[in-house]
Every structure is written in structure tokens, then in C-alpha cells.
N, C-alpha and C positions, 0 to 999 in steps of 0.2 A: 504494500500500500504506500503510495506516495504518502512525505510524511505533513506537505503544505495541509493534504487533502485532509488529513488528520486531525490538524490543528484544529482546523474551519468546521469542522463537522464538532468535536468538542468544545468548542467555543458556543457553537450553536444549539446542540443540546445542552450544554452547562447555562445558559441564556434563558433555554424555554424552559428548563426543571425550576430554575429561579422564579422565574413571572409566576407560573402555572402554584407554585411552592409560597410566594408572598400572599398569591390572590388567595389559595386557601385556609391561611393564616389570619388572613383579615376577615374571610366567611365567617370563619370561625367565632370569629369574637363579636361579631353580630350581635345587636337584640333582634328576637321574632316581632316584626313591624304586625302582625295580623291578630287581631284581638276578637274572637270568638263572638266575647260579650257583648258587641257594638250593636248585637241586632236586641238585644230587650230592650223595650219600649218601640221599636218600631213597628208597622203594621205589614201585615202577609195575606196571601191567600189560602184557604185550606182548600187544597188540591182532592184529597179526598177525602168521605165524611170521618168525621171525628168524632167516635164513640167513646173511647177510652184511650186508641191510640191513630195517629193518622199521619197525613203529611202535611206540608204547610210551602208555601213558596215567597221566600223573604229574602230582598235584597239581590235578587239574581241566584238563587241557590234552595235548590229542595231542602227540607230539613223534617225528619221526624217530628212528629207532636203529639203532646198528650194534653188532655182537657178535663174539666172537673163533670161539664156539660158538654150535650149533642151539640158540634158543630157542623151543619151542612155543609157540604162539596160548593164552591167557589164564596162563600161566605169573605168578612172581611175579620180580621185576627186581628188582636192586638197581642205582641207578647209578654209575657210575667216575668219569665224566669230562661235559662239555659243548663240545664245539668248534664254533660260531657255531650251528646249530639244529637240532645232530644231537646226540645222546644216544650214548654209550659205553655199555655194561649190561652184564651178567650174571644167568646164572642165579642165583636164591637160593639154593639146595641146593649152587651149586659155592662160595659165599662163605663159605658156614657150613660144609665140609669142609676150606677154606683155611686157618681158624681154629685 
């Protein structure tokens, strides 16, 4: 092997391990920018009905739900709570009577 050739190729790997090796140092040490809880209080759709367990569509994204009460399929949700990737909800007509 030529030994120019040599050089240039380890100088060039020794280069890209470096970047590739800073950049995941720096990932690393990241905080997680995405916070779960940003969707309680906000309002969804229940996607399907909501007897005890159902779905909900809030914020661009499906999301399990559970309810105390019958929520009808395309109804409007407010949310309670979130516990790990299940959605607490209510009717919106029972929130706005609470009031």
C-alpha cells in the first residue's frame, strides 16, 4: 500500500470517528425536549366509544382512554389526567356543567 495513501485514509477516518464520537457525546447529554404531560387540559376526540376504556385523538396523536362515564365515538374530550399512555377524559358538556 502506498504509504501517502495511508496517511489520507487515516487522517480521514481518524476525522469522521471524531465528529461522529463529539456528536454522540453531546446527544448524550441532552435533556428529553418532549413532555408527555403537555396534553392535560387540552381537548380530543374520542375516536371510539368510551365505556371504560377507549381511544381519544389529541394533539395529532391517538392515545388510549379511560373514563368514569359513557363517552360517545366523535364526542369532544377534555383531559384530566395522563398515567404512563393512557389518557383520563371526560365529556365536555359534563366539564362545562361542573363549572
Amino acid at each position: 500500500m502506498d504509504p501517502l495513501l495511508a496517511v489520507f485514509l487515516s487522517l480521514g477516518m481518524g476525522t469522521f470517528i471524531w465528529v461522529v464520537g463529539r456528536n454522540t457525546i453531546n446527544a448524550s447529554k441532552m435533556k428529553p425536549t418532549s413532555n408527555p404531560d403537555h396534553v392535560v387540559g387540552l381537548t380530543g376526540t374520542a375516536i371510539t366509544d368510551i365505556t371504560a376504556k377507549g381511544s381519544v385523538f389529541v394533539d395529532g396523536e391517538n392515545w388510549s382512554a379511560t373514563s368514569d362515564s359513557r363517552v360517545p365515538k366523535g364526542s369532544q374530550v377534555n383531559i384530566l389526567e395522563r398515567t404512563g399512555l393512557v389518557l383520563k377524559v371526560e365529556k365536555m358538556e359534563e366539564q362545562k356543567k361542573k363549572k
